[in-house]
C-alpha positions as CSV (number, residue, x, y, z in Angstrom):
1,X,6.3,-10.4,9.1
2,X,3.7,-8.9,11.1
3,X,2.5,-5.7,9.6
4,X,0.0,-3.1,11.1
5,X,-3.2,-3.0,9.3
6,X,-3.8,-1.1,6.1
7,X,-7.0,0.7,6.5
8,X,-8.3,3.1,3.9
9,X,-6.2,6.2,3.4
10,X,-3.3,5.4,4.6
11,X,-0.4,7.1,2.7
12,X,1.7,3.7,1.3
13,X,4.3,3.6,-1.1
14,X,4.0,1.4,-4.0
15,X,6.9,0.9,-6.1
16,X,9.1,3.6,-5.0
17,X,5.9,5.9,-5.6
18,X,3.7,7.7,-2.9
19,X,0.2,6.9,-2.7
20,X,-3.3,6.5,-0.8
21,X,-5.5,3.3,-0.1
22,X,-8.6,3.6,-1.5
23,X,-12.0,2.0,-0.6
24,X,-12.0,-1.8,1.2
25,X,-9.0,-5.1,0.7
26,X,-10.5,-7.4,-1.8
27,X,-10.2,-10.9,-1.4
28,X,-8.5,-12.5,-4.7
29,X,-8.8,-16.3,-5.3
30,X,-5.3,-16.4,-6.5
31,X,-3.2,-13.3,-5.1
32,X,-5.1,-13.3,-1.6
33,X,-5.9,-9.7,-0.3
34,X,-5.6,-7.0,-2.7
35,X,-5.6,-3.3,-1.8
36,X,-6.5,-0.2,-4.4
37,X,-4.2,2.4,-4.2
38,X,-4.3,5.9,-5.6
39,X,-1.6,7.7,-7.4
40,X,-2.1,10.8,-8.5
41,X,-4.9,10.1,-11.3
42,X,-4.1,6.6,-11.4
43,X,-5.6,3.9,-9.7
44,X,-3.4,0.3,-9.0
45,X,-4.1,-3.4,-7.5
46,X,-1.2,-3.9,-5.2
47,X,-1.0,-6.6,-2.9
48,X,0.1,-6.7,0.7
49,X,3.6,-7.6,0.5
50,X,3.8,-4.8,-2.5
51,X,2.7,-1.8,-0.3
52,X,5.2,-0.2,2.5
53,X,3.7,1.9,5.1
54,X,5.1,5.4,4.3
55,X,5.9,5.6,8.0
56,X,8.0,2.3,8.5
57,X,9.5,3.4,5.0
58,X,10.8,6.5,6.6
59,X,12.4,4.5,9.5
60,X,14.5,2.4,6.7
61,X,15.3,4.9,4.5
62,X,15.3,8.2,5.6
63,X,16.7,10.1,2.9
64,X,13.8,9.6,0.7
């Protein structure tokens, strides 16, 4: 799966929620790169293959 690069920002959905990257990919010995995302007040550790690009979740599921 080749997926764009998530920079800091970017609007992602984790988890069936909406939120933001925030600050720089860490590298983890044991889950590779993991990303901060921000929703709402709350701060999460998401890896890669966790996060969907809210646009290319649009293209699969529109009515969300």
């Amino acid at each position: 799966m080749d997926m764009e690069k998530i920079r800091n920002g970017d609007p992602v959905i984790y988890k069936d929620r909406r939120g933001t990257i925030y600050g720089k990919p860490r590298e983890n010995k044991y889950r590779g790169v993991m990303y901060t995302v921000k929703i709402g007040d709350e701060y999460v550790k998401a890896t890669q293959n966790e996060l969907s690009v809210e646009k290319e979740a649009k293209e699969i599921d529109p009515s969300s």
